[in-house]
Every structure is written in C-alpha cells, then in structure tokens.
C-alpha positions as CSV (number, residue, x, y, z in Angstrom):
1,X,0.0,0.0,0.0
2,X,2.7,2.6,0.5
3,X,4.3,1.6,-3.3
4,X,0.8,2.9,-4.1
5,X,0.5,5.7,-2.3
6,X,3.8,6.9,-3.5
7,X,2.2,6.3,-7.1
8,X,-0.6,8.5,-6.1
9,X,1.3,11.2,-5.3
10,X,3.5,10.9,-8.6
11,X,0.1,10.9,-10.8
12,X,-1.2,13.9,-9.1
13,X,2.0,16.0,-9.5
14,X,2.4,14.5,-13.4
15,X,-1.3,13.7,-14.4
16,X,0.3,11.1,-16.3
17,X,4.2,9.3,-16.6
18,X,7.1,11.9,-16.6
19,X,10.1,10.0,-16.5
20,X,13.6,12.2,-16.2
21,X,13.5,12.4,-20.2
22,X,10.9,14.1,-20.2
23,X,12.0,16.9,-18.4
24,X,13.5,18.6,-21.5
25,X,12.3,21.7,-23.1
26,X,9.3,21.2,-25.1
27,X,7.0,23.1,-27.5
28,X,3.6,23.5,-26.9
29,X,1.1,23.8,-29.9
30,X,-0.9,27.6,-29.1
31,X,-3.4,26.5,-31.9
32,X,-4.4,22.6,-29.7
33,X,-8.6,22.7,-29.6
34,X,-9.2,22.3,-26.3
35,X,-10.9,19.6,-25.3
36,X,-13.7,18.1,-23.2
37,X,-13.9,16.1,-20.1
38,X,-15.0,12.6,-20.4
39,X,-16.0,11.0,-17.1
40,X,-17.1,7.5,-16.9
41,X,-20.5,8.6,-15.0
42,X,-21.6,10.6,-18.2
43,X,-20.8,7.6,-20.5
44,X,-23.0,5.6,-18.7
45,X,-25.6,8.3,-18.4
46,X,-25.7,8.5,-22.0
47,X,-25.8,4.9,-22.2
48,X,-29.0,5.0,-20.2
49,X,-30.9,7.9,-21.9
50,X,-30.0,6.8,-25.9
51,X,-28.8,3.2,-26.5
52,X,-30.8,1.5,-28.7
53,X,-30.4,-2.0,-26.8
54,X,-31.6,-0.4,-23.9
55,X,-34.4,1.9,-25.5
56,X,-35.6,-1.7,-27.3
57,X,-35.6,-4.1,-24.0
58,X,-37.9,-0.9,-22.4
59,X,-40.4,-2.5,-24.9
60,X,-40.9,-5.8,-22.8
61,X,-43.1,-3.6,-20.5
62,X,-45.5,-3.0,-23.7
63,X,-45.6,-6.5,-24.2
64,X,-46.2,-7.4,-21.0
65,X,-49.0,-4.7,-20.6
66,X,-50.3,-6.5,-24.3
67,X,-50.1,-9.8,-22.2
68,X,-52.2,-8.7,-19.4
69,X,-54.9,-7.4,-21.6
70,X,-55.1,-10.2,-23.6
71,X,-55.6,-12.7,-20.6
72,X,-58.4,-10.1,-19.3
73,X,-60.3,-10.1,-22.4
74,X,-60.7,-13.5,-21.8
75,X,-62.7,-12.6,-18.6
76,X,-64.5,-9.3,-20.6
77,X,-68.4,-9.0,-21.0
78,X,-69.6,-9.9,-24.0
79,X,-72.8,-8.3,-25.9
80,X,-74.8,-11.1,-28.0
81,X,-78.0,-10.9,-29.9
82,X,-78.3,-14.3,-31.3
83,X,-81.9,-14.6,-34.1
84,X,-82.8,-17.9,-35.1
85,X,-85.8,-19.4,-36.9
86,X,-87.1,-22.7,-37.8
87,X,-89.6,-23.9,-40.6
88,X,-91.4,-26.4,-38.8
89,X,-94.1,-29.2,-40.1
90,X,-97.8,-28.6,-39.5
91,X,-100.8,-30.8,-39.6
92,X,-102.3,-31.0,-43.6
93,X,-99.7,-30.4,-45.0
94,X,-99.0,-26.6,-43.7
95,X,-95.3,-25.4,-41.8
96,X,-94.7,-22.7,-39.4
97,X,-92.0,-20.7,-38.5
98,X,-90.9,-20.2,-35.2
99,X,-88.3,-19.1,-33.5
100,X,-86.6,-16.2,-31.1
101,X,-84.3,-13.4,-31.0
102,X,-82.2,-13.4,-28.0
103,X,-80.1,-9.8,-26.0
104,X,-78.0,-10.7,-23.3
105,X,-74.9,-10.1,-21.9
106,X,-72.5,-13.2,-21.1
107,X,-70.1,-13.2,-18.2
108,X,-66.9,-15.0,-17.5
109,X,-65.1,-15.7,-14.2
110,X,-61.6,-16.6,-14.0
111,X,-63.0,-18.8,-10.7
112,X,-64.6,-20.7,-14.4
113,X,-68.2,-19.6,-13.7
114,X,-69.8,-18.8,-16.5
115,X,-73.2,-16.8,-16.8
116,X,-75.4,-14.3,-18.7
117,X,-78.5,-12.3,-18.4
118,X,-80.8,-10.5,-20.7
119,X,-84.7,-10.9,-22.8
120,X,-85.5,-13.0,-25.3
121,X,-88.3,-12.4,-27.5
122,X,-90.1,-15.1,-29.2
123,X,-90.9,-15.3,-32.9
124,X,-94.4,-16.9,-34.3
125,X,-96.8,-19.1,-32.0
126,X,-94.4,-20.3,-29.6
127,X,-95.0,-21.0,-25.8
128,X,-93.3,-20.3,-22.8
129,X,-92.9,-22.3,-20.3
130,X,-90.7,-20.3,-17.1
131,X,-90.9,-16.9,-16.5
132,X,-93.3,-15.7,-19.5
133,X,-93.8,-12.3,-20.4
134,X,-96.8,-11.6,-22.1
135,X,-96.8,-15.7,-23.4
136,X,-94.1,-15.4,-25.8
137,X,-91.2,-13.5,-24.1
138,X,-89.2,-14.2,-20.8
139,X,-85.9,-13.4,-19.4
140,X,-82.8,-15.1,-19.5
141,X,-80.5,-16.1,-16.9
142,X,-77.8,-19.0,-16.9
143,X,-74.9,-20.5,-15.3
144,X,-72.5,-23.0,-15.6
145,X,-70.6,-23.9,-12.6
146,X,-67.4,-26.5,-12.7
147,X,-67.5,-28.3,-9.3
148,X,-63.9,-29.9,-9.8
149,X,-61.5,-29.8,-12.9
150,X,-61.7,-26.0,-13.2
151,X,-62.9,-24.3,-10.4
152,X,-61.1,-21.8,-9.6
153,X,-57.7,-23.6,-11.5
154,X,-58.3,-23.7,-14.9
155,X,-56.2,-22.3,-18.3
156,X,-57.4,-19.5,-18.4
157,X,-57.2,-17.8,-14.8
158,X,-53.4,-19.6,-15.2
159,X,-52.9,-17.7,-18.4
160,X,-54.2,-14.5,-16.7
161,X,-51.7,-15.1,-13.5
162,X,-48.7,-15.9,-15.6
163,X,-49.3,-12.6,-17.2
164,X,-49.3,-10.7,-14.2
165,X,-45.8,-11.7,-14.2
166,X,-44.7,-10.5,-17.1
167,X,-43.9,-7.2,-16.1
168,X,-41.7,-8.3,-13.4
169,X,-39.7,-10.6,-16.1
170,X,-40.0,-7.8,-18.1
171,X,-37.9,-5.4,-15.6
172,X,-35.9,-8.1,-15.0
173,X,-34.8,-9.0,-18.8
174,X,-34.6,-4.8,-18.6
175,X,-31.6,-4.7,-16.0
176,X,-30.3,-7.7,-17.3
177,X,-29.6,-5.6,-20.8
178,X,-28.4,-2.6,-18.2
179,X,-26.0,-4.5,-16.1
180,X,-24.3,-5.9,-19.8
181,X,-23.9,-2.6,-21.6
182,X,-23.1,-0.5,-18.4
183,X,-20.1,-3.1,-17.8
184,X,-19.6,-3.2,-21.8
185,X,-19.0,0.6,-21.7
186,X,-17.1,0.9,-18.4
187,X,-14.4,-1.8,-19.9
188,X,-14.4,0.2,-23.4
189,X,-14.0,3.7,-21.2
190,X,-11.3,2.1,-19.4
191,X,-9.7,1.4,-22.8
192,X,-10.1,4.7,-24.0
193,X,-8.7,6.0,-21.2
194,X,-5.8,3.8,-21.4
195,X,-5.2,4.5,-24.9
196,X,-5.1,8.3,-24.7
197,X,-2.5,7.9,-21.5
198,X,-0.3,5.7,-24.3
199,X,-0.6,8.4,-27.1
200,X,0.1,10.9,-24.5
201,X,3.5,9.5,-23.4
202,X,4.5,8.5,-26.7
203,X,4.0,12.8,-28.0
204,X,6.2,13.2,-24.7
205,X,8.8,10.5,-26.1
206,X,8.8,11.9,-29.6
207,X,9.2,15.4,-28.9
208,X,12.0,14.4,-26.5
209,X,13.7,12.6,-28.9
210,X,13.3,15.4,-31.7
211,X,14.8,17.7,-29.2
212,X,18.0,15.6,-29.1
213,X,18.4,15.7,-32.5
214,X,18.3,19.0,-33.3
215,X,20.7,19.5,-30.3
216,X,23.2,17.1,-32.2
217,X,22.6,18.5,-35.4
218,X,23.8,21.8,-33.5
219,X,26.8,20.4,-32.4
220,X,27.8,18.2,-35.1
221,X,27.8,20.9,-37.0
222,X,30.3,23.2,-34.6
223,X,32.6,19.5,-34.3
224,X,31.7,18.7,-31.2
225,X,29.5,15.9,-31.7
226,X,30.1,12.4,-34.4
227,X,28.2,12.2,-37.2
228,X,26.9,8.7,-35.9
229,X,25.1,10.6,-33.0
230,X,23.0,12.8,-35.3
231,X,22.2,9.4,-37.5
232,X,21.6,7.7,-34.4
233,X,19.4,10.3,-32.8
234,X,17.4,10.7,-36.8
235,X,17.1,6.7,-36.4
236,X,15.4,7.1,-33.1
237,X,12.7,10.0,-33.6
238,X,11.7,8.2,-36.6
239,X,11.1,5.2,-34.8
240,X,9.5,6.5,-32.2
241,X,7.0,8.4,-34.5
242,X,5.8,5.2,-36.0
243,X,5.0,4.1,-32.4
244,X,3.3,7.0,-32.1
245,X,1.1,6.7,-35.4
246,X,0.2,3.1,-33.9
247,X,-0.5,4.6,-30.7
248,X,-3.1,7.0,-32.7
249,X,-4.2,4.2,-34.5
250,X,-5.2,2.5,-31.3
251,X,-6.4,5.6,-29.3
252,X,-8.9,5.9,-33.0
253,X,-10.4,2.1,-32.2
254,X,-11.1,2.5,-29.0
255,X,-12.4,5.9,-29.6
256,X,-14.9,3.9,-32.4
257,X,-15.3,1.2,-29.9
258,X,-16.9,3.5,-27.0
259,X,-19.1,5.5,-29.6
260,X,-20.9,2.2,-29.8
261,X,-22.0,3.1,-25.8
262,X,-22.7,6.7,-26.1
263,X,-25.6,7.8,-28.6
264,X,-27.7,11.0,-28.9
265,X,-30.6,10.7,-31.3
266,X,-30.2,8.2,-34.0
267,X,-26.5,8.1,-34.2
268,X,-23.5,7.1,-32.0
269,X,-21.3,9.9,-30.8
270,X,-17.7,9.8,-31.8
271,X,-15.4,11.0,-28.7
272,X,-12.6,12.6,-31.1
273,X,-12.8,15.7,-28.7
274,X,-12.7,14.1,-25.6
275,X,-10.5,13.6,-23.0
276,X,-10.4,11.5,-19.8
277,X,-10.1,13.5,-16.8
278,X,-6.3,14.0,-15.2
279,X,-6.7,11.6,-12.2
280,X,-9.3,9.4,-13.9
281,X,-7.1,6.1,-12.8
282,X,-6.1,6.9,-9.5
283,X,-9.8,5.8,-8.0
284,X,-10.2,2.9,-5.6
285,X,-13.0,1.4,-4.1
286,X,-13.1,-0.8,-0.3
287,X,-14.4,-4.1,-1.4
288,X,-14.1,-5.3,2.2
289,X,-17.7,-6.4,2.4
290,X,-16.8,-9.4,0.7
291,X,-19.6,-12.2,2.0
292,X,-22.5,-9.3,2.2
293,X,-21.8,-8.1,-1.6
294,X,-22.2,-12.0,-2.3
295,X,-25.7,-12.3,-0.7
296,X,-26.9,-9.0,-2.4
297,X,-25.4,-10.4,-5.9
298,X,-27.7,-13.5,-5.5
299,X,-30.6,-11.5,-4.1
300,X,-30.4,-9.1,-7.4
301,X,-28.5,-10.4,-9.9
302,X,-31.2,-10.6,-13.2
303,X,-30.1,-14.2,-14.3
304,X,-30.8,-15.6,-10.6
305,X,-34.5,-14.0,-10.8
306,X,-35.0,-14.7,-13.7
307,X,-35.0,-18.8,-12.8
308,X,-37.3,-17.9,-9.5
309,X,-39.8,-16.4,-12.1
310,X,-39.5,-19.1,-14.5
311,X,-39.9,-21.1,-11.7
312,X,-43.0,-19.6,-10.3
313,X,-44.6,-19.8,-14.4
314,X,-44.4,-23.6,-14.2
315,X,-45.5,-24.0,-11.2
316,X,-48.9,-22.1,-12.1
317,X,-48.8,-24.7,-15.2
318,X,-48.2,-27.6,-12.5
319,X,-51.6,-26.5,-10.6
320,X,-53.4,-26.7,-13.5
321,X,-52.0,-30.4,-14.6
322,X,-53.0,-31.2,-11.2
323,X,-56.0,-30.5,-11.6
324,X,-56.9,-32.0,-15.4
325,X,-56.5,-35.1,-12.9
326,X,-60.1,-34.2,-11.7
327,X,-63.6,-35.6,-13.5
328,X,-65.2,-32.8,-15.5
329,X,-68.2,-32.3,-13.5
330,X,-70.4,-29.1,-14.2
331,X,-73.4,-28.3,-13.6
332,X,-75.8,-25.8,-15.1
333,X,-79.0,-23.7,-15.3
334,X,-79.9,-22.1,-18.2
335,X,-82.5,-21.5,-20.6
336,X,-82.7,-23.9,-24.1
337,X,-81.0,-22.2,-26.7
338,X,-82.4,-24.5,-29.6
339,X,-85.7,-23.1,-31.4
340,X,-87.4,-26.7,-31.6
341,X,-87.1,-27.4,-27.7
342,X,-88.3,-24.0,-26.9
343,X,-90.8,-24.4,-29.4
344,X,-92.6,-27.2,-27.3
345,X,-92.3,-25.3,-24.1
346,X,-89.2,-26.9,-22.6
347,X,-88.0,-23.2,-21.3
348,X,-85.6,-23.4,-18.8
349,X,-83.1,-26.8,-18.1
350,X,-81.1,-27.7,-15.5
351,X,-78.5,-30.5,-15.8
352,X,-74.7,-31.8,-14.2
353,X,-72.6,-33.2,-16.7
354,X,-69.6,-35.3,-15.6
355,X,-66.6,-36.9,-17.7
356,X,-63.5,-38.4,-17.1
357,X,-60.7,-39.5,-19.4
358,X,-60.6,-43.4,-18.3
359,X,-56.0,-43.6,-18.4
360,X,-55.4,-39.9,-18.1
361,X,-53.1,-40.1,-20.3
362,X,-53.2,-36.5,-21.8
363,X,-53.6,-35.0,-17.8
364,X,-50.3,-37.3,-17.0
365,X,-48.2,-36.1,-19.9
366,X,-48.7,-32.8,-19.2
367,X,-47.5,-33.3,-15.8
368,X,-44.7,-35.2,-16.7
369,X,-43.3,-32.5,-19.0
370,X,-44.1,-30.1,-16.7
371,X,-42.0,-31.7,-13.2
372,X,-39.4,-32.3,-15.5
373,X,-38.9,-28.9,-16.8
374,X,-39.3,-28.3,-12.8
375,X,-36.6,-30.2,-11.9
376,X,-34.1,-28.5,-15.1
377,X,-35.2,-25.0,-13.2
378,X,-33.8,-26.4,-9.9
379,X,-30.4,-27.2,-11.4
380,X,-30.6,-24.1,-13.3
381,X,-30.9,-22.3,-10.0
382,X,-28.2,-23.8,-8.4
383,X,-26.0,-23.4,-11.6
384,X,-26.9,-19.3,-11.6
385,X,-26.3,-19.4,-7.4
386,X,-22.7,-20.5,-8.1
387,X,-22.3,-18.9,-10.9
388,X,-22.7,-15.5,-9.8
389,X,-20.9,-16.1,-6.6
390,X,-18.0,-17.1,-8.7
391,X,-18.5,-13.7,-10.2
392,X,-18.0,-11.8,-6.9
393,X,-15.0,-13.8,-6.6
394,X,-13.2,-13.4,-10.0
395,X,-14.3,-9.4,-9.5
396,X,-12.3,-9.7,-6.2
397,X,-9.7,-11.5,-7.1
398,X,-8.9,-9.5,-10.7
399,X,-9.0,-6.1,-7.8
400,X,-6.2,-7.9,-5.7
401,X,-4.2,-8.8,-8.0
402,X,-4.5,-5.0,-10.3
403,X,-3.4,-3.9,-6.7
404,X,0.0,-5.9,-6.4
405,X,0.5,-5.1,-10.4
406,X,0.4,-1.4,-9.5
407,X,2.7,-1.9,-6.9
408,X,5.3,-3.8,-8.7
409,X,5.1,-1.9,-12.2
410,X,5.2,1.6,-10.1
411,X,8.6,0.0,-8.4
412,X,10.0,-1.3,-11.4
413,X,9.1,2.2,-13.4
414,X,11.3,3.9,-10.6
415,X,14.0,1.6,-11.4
416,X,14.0,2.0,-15.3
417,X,14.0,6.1,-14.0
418,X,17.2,5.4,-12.0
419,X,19.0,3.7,-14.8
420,X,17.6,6.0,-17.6
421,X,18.9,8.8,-15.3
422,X,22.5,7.5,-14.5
423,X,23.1,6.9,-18.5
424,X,22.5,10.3,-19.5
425,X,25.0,11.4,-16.9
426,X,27.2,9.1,-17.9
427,X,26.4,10.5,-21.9
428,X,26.9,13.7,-20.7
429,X,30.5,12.7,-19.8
430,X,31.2,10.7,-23.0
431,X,31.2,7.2,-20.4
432,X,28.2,6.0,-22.9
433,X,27.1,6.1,-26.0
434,X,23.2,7.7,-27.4
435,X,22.6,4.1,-27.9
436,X,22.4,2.9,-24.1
437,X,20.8,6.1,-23.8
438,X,17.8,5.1,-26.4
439,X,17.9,1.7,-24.8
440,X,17.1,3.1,-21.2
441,X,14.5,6.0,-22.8
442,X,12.5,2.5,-24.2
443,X,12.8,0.9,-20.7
444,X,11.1,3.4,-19.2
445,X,8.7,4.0,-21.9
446,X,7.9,0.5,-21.5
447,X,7.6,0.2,-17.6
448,X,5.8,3.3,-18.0
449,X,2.7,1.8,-20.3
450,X,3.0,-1.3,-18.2
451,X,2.1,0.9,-15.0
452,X,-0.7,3.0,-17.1
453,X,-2.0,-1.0,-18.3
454,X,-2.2,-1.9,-14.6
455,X,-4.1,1.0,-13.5
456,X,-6.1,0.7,-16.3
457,X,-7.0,-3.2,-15.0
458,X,-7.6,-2.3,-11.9
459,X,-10.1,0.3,-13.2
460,X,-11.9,-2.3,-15.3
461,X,-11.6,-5.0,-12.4
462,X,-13.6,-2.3,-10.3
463,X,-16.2,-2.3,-13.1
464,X,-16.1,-6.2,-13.3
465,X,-17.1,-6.0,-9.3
466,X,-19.7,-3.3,-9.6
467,X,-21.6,-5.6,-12.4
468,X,-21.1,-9.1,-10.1
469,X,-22.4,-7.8,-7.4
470,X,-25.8,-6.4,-9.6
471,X,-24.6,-2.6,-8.5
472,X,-26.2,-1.5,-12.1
473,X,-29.0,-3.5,-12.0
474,X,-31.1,0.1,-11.3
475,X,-31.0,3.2,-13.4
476,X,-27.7,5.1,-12.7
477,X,-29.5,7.7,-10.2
478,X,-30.2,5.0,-7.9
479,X,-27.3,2.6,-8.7
C-alpha cells in the first residue's frame, strides 16, 4: 500500500508518466482545440438515456402490458344478440316458422363460472314455459358452474396469473440488458482511457527525442559531436514516430469502440474531442464487504431471478395439470337455446354433466413435462447461485491482484527512471554512448505503459465487481 500511495502522489503531480526524459524543453502547440472532459458517470448516463439495446428491452413492459390485456379479455363481457328461426311441419300439409331473438350479456369468471343475463323475445306461435312475459317473451339467466376440474384452477385464470408476471420478467430482462452494456462501456471507457495515456507518453517520447536531434545536429555541425550521434538520434525519432502513429491508431479504435456506448438521437457519438479527466485512474474502491456483496449479488442479480420467475410460471402450469386429474363435472341452469325445444315449451333446463378420461393419459403427460422442466429450473438455479458467486469472486480477485501489479510496475518504473537517469550522466561525460541512452528512454517508456495497463486493470476489475455484485442492476441515479 505505500508503493501505491507513493504512485498516487506521482500521478497527481504528473497527471500522467514523466520519467527524467521528459523533463527537456518542449513546444507546446498555441493552436491545440481544447478539449472536453470525459467522465465515466456521463458515458453511462448516456448509455441509459440513448442506447438502442436499452431503448428496445424498455419495450418488454409494452408487451407485457399487451399480455395482461389479452388474458383479461378472456374474462370481458360480452354483448350477444343471437336470431334464429325454424320452418317447422304442421298438420295438412302446412309449416310454421318459429323461432326467437335473443339480447344478453354473457359473463366469465376466472374462478370458471360462466353466466349471462338479458330478454328474449319469441318469434311466431311459440309457448313459454318459465318466466313468460306476455306468453311469448321471458328473461334469460344461466350458469355454468365447474365443481372440480376447473374451479377456480383452470387455463385461463393460469394464463391471466402468468401474465401478471410479465412485467416483473419484463424489468428483470430490462436490468439484465443494463448491467451488460453499463459493464460493456465501463471496460471500453477504461480502454479509451488507457489509450489516450499511451498516445500521451508517446507525443512526450517523440518530442524528447526530436529535441536531441536537433541539439546534435547543432553540435555536429560546430565539431563537437560524431556524425553517428546525429544518425543515431534521426534513427530514433523516426522510430519513435511510427509508435506514435500506432498509438493513434489505437487511441482511434477504441475511440470507435466507446461510440458504440454513447448515442444521442439516432446516431453514435464519436469522442474525437474528448479527454479523460487528469486523475481518472487513481480511483479505488473498499471491497471489504466481501460475503455481504455476495448475498446481495444472489438476491439481485437478473439471471438468478429470472430462474425464480420461470420457476413460479411452471409452477402455475403444475396446478393446473394437477388438476386436469379431476372428473369434469359441471353443472348448469340455463335456458334452451335450440328453437325446436323452446318451441314445445321446454324453457328453462337444469343438468350436471360429468366426464372423465378413463387412463389420463393427456392429464399425465402434461404433468410429466411439466415436473421435469421443474426439476431442469432447480439445477438451473443452483447453476446461476454458483455462478454468480463465482462472479463476486473473479471481480475480487482481478482487484487484488491490479493492486500488487500497480505496486510492482510503479517499483519497477522507478528503477528504469534510476537507470535512464544515470546513463544520461554518464552520456553527458562521454562514459556511454546515445545508444544505451535510447535503450534506457525505451525501458522506461515500456515500464511506464506497463504501469498505465495496470491501472487501467484495476479500473476495469472495479467495473467487473460493480456488475457481479448487480450494483447497475437500477437506473444510474439509484445505482
């Protein structure tokens, strides 16, 4: 911990690497567009107001409201006026038609109780037999009620309880599609981030460099300086100016890669005049809650609750298989709806029908598909369990270990310092030659990026915890 303290302090005085080399004069550009500050909270900000992944899982609540009406209009009044008429055979040889026009209003329970109410009127020389209204009219009022398979379980209350769930899988496939892209952009930031550091240190490298050689060129040209120094020193800013041109290359991707995170409208926004803020990878986070981040990651995380509602679907399915195992008994009280028994005065019948399948086959083979997609849920569960707690433990690890990497990469960047520093004493006195001094420069270019890569990790390993432990599983105000 005090190596990285001690880096701390070096990144707040340099905002980024500034080995010994990079000490010598350099010329600023008075015509550099300044640029704006990029902080990770605003990438994911805009990750939350405009991406289109996000924007198009939001539509699983207007199918699950779609859902919900459907399974009530099951259940929804219905208006019927059903006119019928029958030619019916007389005595010598005459017919008569007779018939009636029923208005009435049908009802459904999701309990299974069926019933209406309403008038029917009767057509021709008809007779009725209940409830008459001026001899050829009467009310109407009917039930069915099921006394065992469907009372009160039945498909169609189970269709209308499933989809009272569907807006809770619905928020649940919603954070899902959050906690992915908000860790997708914080690892791409991190890149970015990373990326600009690398270009920055290699403009530092080849401006140094391009220093030296005009300082050679100076004093080749006055004798006190070799030739080979000046080709030597040529040779070196033009190899450290392709590095550069790949560094830009890669700051470009990654710049391409995080536009794919930040939208506004229609289109992705390119961060070509951004910048990460100075201290952006000095940030640490206490992740000494270990165990109690673990029980909230199982109690949040999306793909564990989304197995308990699976779950709870076919379990509603299991009720009703259950009880298809039940005789079909129903009874009823309604008036006849056909014209020739209400013709000869039948009016009003009453009846209880019962039936039941003699093997049960069809009520068993639901039930066997249905307890054994039960019991692939309860291995599914215990697979997501372990999985995510696996997750809280890779996140932890990955911080541990970015933590010893800083520490070693900051010590071994102090020791490339050291040597880089001796040599160009020892150049200054003509002990050396530019091409140890080159050699250290690199060293400590490299140790340098390997520090910037380890902060960078230990960033992204943070972002890896926050996302196992279902920290983004809510909108970032509340996350």
């Amino acid at each position: 911990m005090k190596s990285l303290r001690i880096a701390v302090v070096v990144w707040l005085i340099g905002c980024h690497v500034s080995p010994a080399w990079a000490e010598e004069p350099a010329k600023q550009s008075s015509k550099e567009t300044p640029r704006s500050i990029l902080t990770l909270k605003e990438v994911l900000a805009r990750v939350e107001q405009g991406h289109p992944l996000l924007q198009g899982s939001q539509t699983q609540k207007i199918v699950a409201s779609g859902k919900l009406l459907k399974a009530l209009g099951t259940f929804e009044p219905k208006l019927v006026n059903d006119w019928e008429l029958e030619r019916l055979a007389g005595s010598a040889d005459t017919t008569t038609s007779v018939g009636f026009n029923d208005t009435f209003m049908e009802f459904r329970h999701p309990w299974g109780v069926q019933g209406f109410a309403g008038f029917r009127s009767g057509i021709g020389d008809v007779k009725v037999a209940d409830l008459d209204i001026n001899s050829s009219n009467q009310p109407l009022l009917g039930i069915v009620f099921p006394l065992l398979r469907g009372l009160i379980t039945n498909p169609a209350h189970a269709e209308l309880k499933k989809s009272e769930l569907a807006t809770r899988q619905a928020q649940l496939e919603i954070q899902q599609t959050r906690q992915d892209l908000y860790r997708g952009a914080a690892m791409q930031y991190w890149n970015w981030v990373a990326a600009h550091k690398f270009m920055e240190l290699q403009e530092k490298a080849v401006t140094v460099a391009a220093t030296r050689s005009r300082q050679l060129t100076r004093q080749a040209k006055a004798g006190a300086r070799a030739e080979f120094d000046v080709i030597e020193a040529n040779q070196e800013v033009q190899r450290r100016r392709a590095i550069l041109i790949k560094a830009r290359r890669t700051l470009e991707r990654e710049q391409l890669k995080l536009a794919l995170f930040m939208w506004e409208g229609d289109n992705p926004v390119i961060v070509q005049h951004f910048k990460p803020p100075e201290r952006s990878l000095i940030q640490q986070r206490n992740i000494s809650q270990h165990e109690r981040d673990k029980k909230q990651a199982i109690s949040v995380r999306p793909e564990i609750q989304l197995v308990h509602l699976e779950a709870k679907l076919n379990h509603i399915d299991l009720e009703v298989a259950d009880n298809n195992f039940l005789p079909n008994l129903t009874a009823e009280a309604q008036p006849t709806r056909k014209p020739g028994e209400f013709v000869l005065g039948l009016g009003y019948r009453f009846g209880v029908q019962m039936s039941l399948p003699f093997l049960q086959r069809h009520a068993r083979g639901d039930r066997l598909q249905i307890e054994g997609k039960a019991q692939r849920l309860k291995f599914m569960q215990q697979y997501r369990i372990q999985q995510v707690s696996l997750d809280v433990d890779n996140a932890r690890s990955a911080v541990t270990r970015a933590r010893e990497r800083i520490q070693v990469s900051r010590q071994a960047l102090d020791l490339a310092q050291a040597l880089e520093k001796g040599e160009r004493t020892r150049f200054r006195h003509g002990a050396t030659s530019l091409v140890f001094v080159n050699l250290r420069e690199r060293n400590v270019i490299q140790a340098a990026e390997e520090w910037i890569t380890a902060l960078a990790d230990y960033q992204k390993s943070l972002a890896l915890y926050q996302w196992a432990i279902g920290q983004w599983v809510n909108e970032l105000s509340t996350a």
